[in-house]
C-alpha positions as a Markdown table, in Angstrom:
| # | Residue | x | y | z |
|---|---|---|---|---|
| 1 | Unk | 132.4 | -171.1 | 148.7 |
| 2 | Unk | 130.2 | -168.4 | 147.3 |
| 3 | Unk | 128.4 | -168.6 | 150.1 |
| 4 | Unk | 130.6 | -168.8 | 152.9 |
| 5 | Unk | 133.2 | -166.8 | 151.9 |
| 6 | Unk | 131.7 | -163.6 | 149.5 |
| 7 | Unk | 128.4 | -161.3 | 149.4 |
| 8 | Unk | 127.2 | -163.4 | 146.4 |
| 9 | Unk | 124.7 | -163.9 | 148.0 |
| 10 | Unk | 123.6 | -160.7 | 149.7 |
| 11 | Unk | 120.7 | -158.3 | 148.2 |
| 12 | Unk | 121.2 | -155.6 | 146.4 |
| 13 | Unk | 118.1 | -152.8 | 146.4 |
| 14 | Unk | 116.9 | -151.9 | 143.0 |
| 15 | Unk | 115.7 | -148.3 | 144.0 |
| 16 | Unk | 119.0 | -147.7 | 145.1 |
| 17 | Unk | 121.9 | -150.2 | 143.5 |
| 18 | Unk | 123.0 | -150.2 | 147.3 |
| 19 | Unk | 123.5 | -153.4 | 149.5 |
| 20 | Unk | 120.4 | -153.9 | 151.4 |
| 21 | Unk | 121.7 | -153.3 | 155.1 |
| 22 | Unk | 120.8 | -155.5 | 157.8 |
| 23 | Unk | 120.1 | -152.1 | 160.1 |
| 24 | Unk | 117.8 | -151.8 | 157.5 |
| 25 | Unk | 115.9 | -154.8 | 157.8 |
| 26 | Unk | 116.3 | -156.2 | 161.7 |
| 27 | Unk | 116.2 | -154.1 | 165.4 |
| 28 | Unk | 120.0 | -155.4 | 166.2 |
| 29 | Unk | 121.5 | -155.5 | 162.2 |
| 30 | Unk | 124.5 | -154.0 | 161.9 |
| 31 | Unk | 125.2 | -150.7 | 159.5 |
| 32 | Unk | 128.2 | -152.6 | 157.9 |
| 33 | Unk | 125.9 | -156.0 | 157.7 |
| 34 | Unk | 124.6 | -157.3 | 154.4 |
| 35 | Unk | 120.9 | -159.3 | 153.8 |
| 36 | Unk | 120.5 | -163.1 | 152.2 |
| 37 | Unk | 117.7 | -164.5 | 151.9 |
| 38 | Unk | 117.0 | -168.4 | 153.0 |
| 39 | Unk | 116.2 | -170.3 | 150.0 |
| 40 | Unk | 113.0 | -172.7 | 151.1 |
| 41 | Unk | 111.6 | -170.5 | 153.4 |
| 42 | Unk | 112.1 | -167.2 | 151.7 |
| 43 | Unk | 112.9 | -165.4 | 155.1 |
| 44 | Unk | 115.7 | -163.0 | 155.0 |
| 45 | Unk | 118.9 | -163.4 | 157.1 |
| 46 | Unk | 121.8 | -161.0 | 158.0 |
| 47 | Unk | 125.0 | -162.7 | 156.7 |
| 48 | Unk | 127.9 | -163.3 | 159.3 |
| 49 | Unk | 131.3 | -163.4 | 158.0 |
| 50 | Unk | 132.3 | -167.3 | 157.2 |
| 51 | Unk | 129.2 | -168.8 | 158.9 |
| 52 | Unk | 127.8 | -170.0 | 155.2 |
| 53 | Unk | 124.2 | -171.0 | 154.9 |
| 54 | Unk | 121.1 | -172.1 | 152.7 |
| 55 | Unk | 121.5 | -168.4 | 151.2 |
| 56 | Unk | 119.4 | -167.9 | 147.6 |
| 57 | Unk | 122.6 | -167.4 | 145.2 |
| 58 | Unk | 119.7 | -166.1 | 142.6 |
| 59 | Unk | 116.7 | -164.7 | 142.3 |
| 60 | Unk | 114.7 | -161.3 | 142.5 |
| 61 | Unk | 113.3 | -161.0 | 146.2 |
| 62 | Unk | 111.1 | -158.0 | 148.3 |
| 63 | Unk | 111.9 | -157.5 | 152.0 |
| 64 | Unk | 110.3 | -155.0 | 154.0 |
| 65 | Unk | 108.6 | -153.6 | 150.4 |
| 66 | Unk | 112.0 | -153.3 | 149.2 |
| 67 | Unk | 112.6 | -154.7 | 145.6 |
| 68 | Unk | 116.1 | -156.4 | 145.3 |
| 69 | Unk | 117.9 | -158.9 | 143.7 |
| 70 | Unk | 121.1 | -161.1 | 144.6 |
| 71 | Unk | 124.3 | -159.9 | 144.1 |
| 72 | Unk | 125.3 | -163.0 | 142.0 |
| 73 | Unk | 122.0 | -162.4 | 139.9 |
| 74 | Unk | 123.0 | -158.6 | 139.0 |
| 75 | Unk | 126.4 | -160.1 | 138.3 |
| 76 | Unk | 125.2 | -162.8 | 135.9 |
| 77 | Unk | 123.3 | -160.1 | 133.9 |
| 78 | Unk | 125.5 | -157.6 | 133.8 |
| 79 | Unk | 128.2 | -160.4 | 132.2 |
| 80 | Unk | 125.8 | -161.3 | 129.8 |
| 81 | Unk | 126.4 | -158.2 | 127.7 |
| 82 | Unk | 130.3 | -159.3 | 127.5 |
| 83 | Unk | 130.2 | -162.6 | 125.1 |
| 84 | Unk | 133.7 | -163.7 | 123.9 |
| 85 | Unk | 132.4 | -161.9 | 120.4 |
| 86 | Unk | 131.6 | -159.2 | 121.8 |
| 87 | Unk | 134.8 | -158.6 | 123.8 |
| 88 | Unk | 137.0 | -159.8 | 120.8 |
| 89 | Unk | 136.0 | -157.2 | 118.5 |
| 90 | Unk | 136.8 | -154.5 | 121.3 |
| 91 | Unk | 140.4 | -156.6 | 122.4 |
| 92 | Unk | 141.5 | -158.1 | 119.1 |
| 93 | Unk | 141.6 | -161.4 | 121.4 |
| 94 | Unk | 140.7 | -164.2 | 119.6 |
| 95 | Unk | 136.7 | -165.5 | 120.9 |
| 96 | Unk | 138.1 | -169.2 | 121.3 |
| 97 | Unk | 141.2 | -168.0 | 123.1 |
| 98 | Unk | 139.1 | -165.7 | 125.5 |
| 99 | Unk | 137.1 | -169.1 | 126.2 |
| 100 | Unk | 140.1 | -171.5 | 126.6 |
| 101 | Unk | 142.0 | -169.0 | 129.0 |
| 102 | Unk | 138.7 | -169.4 | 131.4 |
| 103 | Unk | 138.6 | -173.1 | 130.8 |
| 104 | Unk | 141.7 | -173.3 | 132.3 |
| 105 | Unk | 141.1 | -170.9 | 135.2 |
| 106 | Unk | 137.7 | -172.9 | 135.9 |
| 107 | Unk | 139.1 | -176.5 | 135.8 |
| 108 | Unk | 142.7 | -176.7 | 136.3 |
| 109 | Unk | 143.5 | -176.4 | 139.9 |
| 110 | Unk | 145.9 | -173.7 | 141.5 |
| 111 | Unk | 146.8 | -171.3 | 139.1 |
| 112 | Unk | 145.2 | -167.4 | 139.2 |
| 113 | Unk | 145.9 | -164.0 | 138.3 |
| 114 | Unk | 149.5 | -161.9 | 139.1 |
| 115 | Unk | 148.2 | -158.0 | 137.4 |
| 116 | Unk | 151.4 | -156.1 | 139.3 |
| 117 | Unk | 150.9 | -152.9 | 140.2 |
| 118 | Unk | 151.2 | -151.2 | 136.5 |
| 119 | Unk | 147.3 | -152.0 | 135.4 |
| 120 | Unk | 146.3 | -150.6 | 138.8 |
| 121 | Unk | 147.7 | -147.7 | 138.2 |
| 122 | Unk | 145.9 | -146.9 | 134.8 |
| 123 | Unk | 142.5 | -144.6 | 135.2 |
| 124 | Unk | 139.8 | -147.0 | 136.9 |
| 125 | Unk | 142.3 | -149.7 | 137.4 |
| 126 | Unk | 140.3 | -150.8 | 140.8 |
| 127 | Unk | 138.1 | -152.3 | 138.6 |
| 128 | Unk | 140.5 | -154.8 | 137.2 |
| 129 | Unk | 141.6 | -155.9 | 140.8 |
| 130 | Unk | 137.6 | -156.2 | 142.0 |
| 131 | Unk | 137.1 | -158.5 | 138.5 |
| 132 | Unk | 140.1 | -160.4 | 139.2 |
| 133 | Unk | 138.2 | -161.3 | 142.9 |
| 134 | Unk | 135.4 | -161.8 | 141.2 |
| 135 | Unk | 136.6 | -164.3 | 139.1 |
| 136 | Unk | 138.9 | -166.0 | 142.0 |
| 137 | Unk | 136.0 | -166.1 | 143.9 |
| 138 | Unk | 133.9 | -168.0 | 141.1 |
| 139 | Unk | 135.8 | -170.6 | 141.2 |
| 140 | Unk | 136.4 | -170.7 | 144.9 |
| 141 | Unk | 140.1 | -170.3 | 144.2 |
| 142 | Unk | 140.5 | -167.1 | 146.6 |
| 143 | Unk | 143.1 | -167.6 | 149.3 |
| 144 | Unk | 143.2 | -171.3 | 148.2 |
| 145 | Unk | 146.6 | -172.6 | 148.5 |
| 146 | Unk | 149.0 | -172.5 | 145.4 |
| 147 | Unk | 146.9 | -169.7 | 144.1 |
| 148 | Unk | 147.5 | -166.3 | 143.1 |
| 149 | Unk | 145.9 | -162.8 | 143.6 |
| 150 | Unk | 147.8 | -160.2 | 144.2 |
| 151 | Unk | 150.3 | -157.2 | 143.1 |
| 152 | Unk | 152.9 | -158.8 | 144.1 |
| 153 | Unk | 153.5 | -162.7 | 143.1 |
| 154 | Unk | 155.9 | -163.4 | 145.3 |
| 155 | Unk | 158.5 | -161.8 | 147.3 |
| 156 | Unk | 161.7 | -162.2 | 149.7 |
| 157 | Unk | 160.1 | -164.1 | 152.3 |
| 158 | Unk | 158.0 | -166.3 | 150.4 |
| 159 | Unk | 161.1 | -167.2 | 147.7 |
| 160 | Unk | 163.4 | -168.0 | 150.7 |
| 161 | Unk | 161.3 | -169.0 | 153.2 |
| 162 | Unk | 162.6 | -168.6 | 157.0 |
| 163 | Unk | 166.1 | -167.8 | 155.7 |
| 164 | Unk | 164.8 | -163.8 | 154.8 |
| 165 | Unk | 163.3 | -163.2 | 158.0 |
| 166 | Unk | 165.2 | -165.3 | 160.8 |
| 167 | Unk | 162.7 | -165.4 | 164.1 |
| 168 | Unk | 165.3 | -164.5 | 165.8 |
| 169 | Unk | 166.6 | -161.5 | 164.0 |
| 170 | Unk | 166.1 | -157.7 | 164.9 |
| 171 | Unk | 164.7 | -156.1 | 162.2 |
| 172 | Unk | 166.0 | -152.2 | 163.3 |
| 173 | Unk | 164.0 | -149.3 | 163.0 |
| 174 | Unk | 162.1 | -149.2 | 159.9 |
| 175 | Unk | 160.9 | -146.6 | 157.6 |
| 176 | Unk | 158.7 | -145.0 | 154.9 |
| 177 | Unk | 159.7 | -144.6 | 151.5 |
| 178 | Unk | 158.8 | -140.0 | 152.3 |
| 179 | Unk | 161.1 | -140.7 | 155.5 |
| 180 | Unk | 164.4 | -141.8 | 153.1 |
| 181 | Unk | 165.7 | -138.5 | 152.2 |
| 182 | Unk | 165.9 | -137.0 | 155.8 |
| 183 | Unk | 167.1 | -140.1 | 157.3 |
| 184 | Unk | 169.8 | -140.3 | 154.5 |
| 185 | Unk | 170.9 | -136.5 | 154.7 |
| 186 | Unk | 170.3 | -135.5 | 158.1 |
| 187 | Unk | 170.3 | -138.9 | 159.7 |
| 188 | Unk | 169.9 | -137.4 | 163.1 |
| 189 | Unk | 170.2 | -140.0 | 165.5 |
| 190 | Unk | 170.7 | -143.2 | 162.9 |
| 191 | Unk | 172.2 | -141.4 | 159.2 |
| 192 | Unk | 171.9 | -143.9 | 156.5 |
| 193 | Unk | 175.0 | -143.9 | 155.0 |
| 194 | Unk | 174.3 | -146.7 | 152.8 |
| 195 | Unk | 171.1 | -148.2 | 150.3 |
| 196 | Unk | 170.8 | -151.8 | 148.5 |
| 197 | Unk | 167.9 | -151.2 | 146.3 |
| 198 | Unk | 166.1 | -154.3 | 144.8 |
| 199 | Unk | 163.9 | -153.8 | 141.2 |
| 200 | Unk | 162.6 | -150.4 | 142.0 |
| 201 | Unk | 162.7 | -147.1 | 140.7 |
| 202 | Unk | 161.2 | -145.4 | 143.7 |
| 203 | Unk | 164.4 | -143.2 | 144.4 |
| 204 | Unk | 164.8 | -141.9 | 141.0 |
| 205 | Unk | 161.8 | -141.2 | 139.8 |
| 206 | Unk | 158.5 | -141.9 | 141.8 |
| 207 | Unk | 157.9 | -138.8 | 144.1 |
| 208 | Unk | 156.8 | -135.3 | 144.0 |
| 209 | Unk | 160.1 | -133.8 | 145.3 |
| 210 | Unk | 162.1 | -135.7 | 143.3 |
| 211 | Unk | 165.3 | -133.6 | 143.7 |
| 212 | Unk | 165.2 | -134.3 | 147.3 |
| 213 | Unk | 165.7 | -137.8 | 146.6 |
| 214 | Unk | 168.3 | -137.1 | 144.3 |
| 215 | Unk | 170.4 | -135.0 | 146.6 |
| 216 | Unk | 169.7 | -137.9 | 149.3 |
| 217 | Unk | 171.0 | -140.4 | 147.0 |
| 218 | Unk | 174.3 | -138.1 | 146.5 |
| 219 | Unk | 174.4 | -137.9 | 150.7 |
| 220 | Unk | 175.2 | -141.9 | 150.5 |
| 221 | Unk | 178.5 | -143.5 | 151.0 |
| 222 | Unk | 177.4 | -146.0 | 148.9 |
| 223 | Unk | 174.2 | -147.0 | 146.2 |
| 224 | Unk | 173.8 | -150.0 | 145.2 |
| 225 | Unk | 170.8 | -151.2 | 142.5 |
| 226 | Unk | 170.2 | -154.9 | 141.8 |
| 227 | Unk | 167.4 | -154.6 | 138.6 |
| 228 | Unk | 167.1 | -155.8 | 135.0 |
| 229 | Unk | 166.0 | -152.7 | 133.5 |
| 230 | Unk | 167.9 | -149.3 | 133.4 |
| 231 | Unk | 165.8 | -147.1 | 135.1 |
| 232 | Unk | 166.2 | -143.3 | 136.4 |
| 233 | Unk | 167.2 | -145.2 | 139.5 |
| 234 | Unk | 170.2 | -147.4 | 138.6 |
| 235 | Unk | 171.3 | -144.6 | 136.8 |
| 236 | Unk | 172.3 | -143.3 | 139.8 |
| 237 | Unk | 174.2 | -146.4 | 141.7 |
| 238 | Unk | 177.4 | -146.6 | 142.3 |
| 239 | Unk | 177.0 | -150.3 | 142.0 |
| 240 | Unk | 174.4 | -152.1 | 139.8 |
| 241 | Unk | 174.1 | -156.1 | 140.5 |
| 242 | Unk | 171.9 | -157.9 | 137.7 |
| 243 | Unk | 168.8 | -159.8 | 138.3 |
| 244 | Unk | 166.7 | -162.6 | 136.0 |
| 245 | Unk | 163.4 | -162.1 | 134.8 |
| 246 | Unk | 160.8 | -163.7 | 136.2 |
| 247 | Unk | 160.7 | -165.9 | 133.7 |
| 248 | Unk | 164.0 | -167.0 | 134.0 |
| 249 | Unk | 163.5 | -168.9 | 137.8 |
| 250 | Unk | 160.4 | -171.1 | 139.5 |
């Protein structure tokens, strides 16, 4: 998996930190092309997307008098300075627990890692979602069935299957959350006249110009919030439908 599917494999330059570009290395590699290296014969390869191959996984490697080192290799020693210890005097998580919870990630079968969008939006929270591939793609659980990775564990269509989005139905003009107020105040040719709104607090309280929004919402005929907390949104329906909690359905 780790070679087939991610740049485990591919060099990194030690001069630079930088992938080692295949441009870099052969007549016709490409700019956006990364290098492996062959394991046996030593002789360095560009890497095609899901072609897989005898790639070195480790190992410290010179090509064209360029020092590098795998990917996987600078990943391996840059983990080394994270030991359950060491991360459960910084997290207050027990060590053992730390260790069990990637137990269970490693050997179980389908499971994975559901973040939602409220980590990612802390200071440097792309790093969480690049260690959360990472560690998906570890245990060659990325894009593996009955996994998951992503913002967003499920959703309409994949909680009711074909009956949210009919082949046959029209779907109507569609829209950006900026476009909403002008649509719903001015509406010129198609004014909305009326919003069901499903556990979000974008109208009330998640853009610049948020009194635009207000005065949009107070445009409709009708507002209606489905959501299980009281938000800045729901305060402002004129019906509010209640939801469960994730952890109250499969």
């Amino acid at each position: 998996f780790l070679r087939k599917r991610t740049t485990a494999p591919a060099l990194i330059r030690k001069d630079t930190g930088e992938l080692l570009k295949a441009s870099d290395v052969f007549e016709d590699g490409g700019e956006n092309q990364v290098v492996a290296v062959e394991r046996g014969s030593g002789s360095p390869v560009a890497l095609e997307p899901e072609t897989g191959g005898a790639y070195a996984l480790f190992g410290e490697f010179t090509v064209d008098g360029v020092a590098c080192e795998t990917a996987l290799t600078r990943l391996r020693d840059h983990v080394a300075d994270y030991a359950p210890e060491k991360v459960a005097e910084t997290t207050g998580v027990d060590a053992e627990n730390i260790r069990t919870a990637i137990r269970w990630l490693a050997t179980r079968g389908p499971g994975g890692i559901a973040p939602s969008y409220a980590l990612g939006r802390y200071k440097h929270g792309h790093i969480f979602g690049q260690a959360y591939a990472m560690l998906m793609g570890m245990t060659g659980d990325y894009g593996r069935h009955g996994n998951i990775h992503a913002h967003h564990s499920g959703g309409a269509t994949l909680a009711a299957g074909d009956w949210a989005s009919p082949s046959d139905a029209d779907p109507g003009p569609s829209l950006t959350f900026p476009e909403y107020p002008d649509a719903m105040i001015d509406g010129d040719p198609h004014k909305i006249r009326a919003v069901y709104s499903i556990e979000s607090n974008m109208m009330g309280n998640q853009f610049p110009d948020r009194q635009r929004f207000r005065e949009a919402i107070r445009s409709l005929e009708m507002y209606v919030v489905a959501d299980m907390h009281h938000t800045d949104t729901v305060q402002h329906a004129d019906i509010i439908f209640p939801v469960p909690h994730w952890f109250e359905q499969e």
